[in-house]
N, C-alpha and C positions, 0 to 999 in steps of 0.2 A: 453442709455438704454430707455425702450418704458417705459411710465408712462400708469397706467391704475385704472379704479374703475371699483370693480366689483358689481354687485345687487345680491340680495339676491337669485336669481334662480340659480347665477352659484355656491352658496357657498351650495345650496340646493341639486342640479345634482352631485354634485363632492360628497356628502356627503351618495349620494344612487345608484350614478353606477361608480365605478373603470373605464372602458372603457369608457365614454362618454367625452364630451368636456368640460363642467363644470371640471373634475376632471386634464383632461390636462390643462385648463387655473391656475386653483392653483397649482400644481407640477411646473408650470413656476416661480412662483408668490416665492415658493418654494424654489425652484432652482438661485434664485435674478437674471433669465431671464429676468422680469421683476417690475418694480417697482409700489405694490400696493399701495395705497391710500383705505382706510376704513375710512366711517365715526360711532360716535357713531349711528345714527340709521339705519344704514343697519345693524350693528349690531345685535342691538334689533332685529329687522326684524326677520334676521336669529334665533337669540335666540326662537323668539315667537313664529314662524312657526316649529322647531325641537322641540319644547315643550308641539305642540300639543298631545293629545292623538293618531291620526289615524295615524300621523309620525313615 
């Protein structure tokens, strides 16, 4: 199985367009196609940046 980490742009793409590639890399991720790897601050990351107001 492929191991992968993802940054906080694909967790952000997949989260505002259905068709783009960010949303097909996690539907993999998903699917246990592939095997992700998160750490706590990509997390954050993604929290902080979806929590902004203009998001």
């Amino acid at each position: 199985m492929i191991t992968t980490v993802f940054d906080c742009m694909i967790f952000l793409q997949a989260a505002t367009n259905v068709r783009g590639p960010g949303f097909a890399c996690v539907s993999l991720a998903e699917a246990n196609v592939v095997t992700l790897y998160v750490t706590p601050v990509i997390l954050a990351e993604v929290r902080d940046v979806l929590a902004r107001p203009k998001i």
